[in-house]
C-alpha positions, 0 to 999 in steps of 0.5 A: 523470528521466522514465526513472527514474521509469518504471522506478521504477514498473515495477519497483513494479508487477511487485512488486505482481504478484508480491505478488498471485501469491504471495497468490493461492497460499499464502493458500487453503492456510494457512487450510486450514492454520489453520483460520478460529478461529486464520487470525483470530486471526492477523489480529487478532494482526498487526493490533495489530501494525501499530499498532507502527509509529506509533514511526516518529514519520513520520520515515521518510516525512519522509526521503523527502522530505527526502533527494529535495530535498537531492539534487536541490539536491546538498547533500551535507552536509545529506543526511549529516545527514538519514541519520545523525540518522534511523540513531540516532533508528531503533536507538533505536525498534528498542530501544524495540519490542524492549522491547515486544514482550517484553513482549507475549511474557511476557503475550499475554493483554494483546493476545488475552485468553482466546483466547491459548492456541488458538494454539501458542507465542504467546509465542515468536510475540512473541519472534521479532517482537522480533528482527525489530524490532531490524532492521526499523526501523534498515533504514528509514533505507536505505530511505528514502534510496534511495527518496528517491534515486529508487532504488525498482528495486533494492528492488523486485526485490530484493524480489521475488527474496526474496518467492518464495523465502519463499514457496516455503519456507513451502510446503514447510514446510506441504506437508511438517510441517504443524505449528507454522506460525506460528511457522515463518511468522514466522522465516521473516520475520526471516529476511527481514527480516535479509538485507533489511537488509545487502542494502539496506545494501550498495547504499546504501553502494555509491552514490558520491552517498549519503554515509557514515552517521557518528554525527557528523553526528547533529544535533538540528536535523535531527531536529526538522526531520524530527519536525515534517515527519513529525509530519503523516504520523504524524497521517495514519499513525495515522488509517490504523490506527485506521481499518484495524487496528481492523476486526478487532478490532471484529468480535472483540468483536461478531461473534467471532473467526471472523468476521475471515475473512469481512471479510478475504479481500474486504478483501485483493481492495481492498487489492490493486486499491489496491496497484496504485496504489500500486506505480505511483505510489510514486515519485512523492512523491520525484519531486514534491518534486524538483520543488518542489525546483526550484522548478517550480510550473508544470511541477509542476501540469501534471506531476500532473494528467497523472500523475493522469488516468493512474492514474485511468486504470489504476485506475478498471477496478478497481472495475468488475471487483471489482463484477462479479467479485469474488465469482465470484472469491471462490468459486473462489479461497477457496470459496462459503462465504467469497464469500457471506458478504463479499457486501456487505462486497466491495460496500461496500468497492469504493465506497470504492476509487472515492473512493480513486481519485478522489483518488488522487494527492492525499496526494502532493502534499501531502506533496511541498509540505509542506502535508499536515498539515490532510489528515492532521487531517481524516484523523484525525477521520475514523477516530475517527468509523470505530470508533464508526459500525463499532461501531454498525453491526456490531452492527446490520447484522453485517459488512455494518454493519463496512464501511459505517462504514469506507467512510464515513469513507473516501469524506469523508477522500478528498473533503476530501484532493481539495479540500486538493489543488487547493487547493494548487495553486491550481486549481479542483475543475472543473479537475482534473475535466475534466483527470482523471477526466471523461475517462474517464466515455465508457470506464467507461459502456461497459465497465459495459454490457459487463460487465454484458451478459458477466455475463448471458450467459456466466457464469463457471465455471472460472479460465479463464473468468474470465481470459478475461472479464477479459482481453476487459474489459481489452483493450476498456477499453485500446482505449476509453481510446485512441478516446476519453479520449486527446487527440492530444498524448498519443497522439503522444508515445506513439507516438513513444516506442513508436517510438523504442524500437523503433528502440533494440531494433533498433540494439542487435540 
């Protein structure tokens, strides 16, 4: 199991990677390509967009965790149910936003108002989302049984196998033709999305445990089932969108449309330092609930807190290097222009990945016992009050004001998801504290010394330069977590793991 779940997570975080690889290449070139008028636009387009997957219902992450504790209670007949049930309730949804999006197509207007004719071919943008629609949401059902199998290797690197290749092909499409990009961009994408889907398919139906997809096994009950479960991850879903999908278009109507890029590049250097936390604990809802499958409350609470200090662990450096190079990056990656003006926004935002981190592994757990639906709720209260407190500060402090009333909201949906957490667990806050985060106060206060003396004394000037810093800081932090946050247990056993692979390499060699 712990193998698995190790491969699970490397294989996320070399997606991860290759996601931060790619965008670090094509996203300079495509807002040359674009321009910031139609690059925001594009954002706002894709930001309405995503409010298309609150027709998931939950559903999808409510399979997760079902298909985890039906086959790790090897009830055969309960996952032919929990798969079939969701296949016929995902073709529906991917009728019903077919629909949509036609519609959308035949009145753009709707979404972008007066700003619609300054991108080429809006319509046919809406028509290709269609048929992508039509695919993407029956392909969930695959996905969501092989992530609750525990199969997420296969669909990271069969995902980072296409991503290269997409992204290569709209190089080259720009480099060479440079014109009608977004459309091509989201061809490109439903093509995609299309092999996806039979890929997925494919090795699903190839899993001699998984059993057959019939519309037979189609059962009322297991959809209300899957619908109650999952109408508390669709709370959460729709809180996640308010609070983030509706950032661009608050600064549309404020601040304009250009303004979207200014907010957008800072925002995607914390989206990717959470992605990291994301690609190495995807694995673990389906791996907590096979716990609690099992019946393991025990085990299950030591498991998480363990596993929570070694996320904190990968994932509080990611603050401390955003807050001293995160602007530095800005500027060679995008331009000075951009880094200057998301500035603050950058700061701000790097505030709310701290909580985020704090409490990073809080949601999962929850969700794991079922017991997410009251941090769901908060969640939601939480972005509602982000748009007005948004509104109110764009309005006073400009982009600056956007982020305060995101971060806000942020930092009080992560402290009440903690309390939620230990409390389900029935351990206090000073408990996971002291076996979490506590730990690594010694490592943070000295690499935040260390950085801010390398800052002062060697300024950045060049990539290179900045991979230097950062790998100097990530060595020193690595070598301090070791000296100081890892207890003697946790050494050893690493150490022997260490060990013991070598051996293996050896034997085989």
């Amino acid at each position: 199991m712990h193998r698995k779940l190790f491969l699970n997570s490397l294989s996320g975080t070399a997606l991860y990677v290759v996601n931060i690889a790619v965008a670090f290449f094509l996203s300079p070139i495509l807002l040359r390509a674009l321009g910031n008028g139609a690059y925001g636009l594009w954002e706002l387009i894709m930001s309405v967009v995503g409010y298309m997957g609150l027709l998931d219902l939950g559903i999808g992450s409510a399979m997760v965790r079902y298909v985890a504790v039906a086959d790790a209670s090897q009830d055969r007949d309960e996952l032919a149910g929990i798969m079939s049930t969701s296949l016929a309730f995902f073709s529906a949804v991917g009728c019903i936003a077919f629909a949509l999006f036609v519609f959308l197509g035949f009145f753009p207007a709707v979404i972008v108002g007066e700003n619609a004719p300054q991108i080429d071919n809006m319509n046919i943008l809406f028509y290709i989302f269609a048929l992508n629609a039509i695919f993407l949401f029956p392909m969930q059902v695959f996905l969501s049984v092989l992530l609750g199998v525990q199969c997420h290797y296969f669909i990271n690197f069969t995902r980072i196998v296409f991503i290269v290749i997409k992204s290569l092909i709209i190089y080259f499409y720009i480099y060479s033709y440079k014109t009608n990009v977004l459309v091509f961009i989201s061809t490109v994408e439903f093509v995609y999305t299309f092999i996806s889907f039979f890929a997925f398919y494919l090795f699903m139906s190839s899993k001699k445990d998984i059993p057959k997809l019939s519309f037979r096994h189609v059962s009322k009950k297991q959809f209300n089932n899957l619908f109650v479960f999952g109408s508390k991850n669709l709370v959460m879903m729709a809180a996640s969108r308010l609070q983030n999908q509706s950032v661009p278009l608050i600064i549309a109507r404020i601040l304009g449309v250009g303004s979207i890029v200014y907010y957008a590049f800072p925002n995607r250097l914390v989206e990717y330092a959470k992605g990291l936390s994301a690609a190495v604990g995807y694995p673990l809802t389906a791996y907590f609930s096979s716990a609690v499958g099992r019946g393991e409350s025990g085990e299950l609470r030591r498991n998480w807190l363990e596993i929570t200090f070694i996320l904190q662990a990968i994932m509080f450096i990611m603050p401390v290097m955003l807050w001293y190079y995160g602007e530095v990056f800005l500027n060679l990656w995008i331009g000075q222009e951009y880094a200057v003006a998301g500035r603050w926004v950058l700061k701000l935002l790097v505030i709310g990945l701290i909580a985020d981190t704090l409490a990073v592994n809080g949601f999962r757990i929850l969700t794991a016992q079922a017991n997410h639906g009251k941090c769901a709720l908060v969640w939601l209260l939480m972005a509602v009050f982000s748009i007005p407190a948004g509104v109110i500060g764009g309005k006073v402090w400009g982009l600056e004001g956007v982020a305060l009333g995101v971060i806000l909201a942020s930092v009080a949906g992560n402290l009440a998801t903690l309390a939620l957490a230990c409390a389900s667990l029935r351990i206090t806050l000073g408990e996971y504290l002291r076996g979490t985060c506590y730990r690594l106060l010694s490592p943070l206060v000295l690499i935040n010394v260390y950085c801010g003396l390398l800052s002062i004394f060697h300024h950045v000037t060049s990539f290179l330069v900045l991979f230097f810093h950062v790998a100097t800081v990530v060595f020193l932090y690595g070598l301090l977590l070791w000296v100081c946050s890892i207890d003697r247990p946790m050494k050893a056993k690493i150490t022997e793991q260490i060990q013991a692979r070598i051996v293996n390499k050896f034997k085989k060699w």
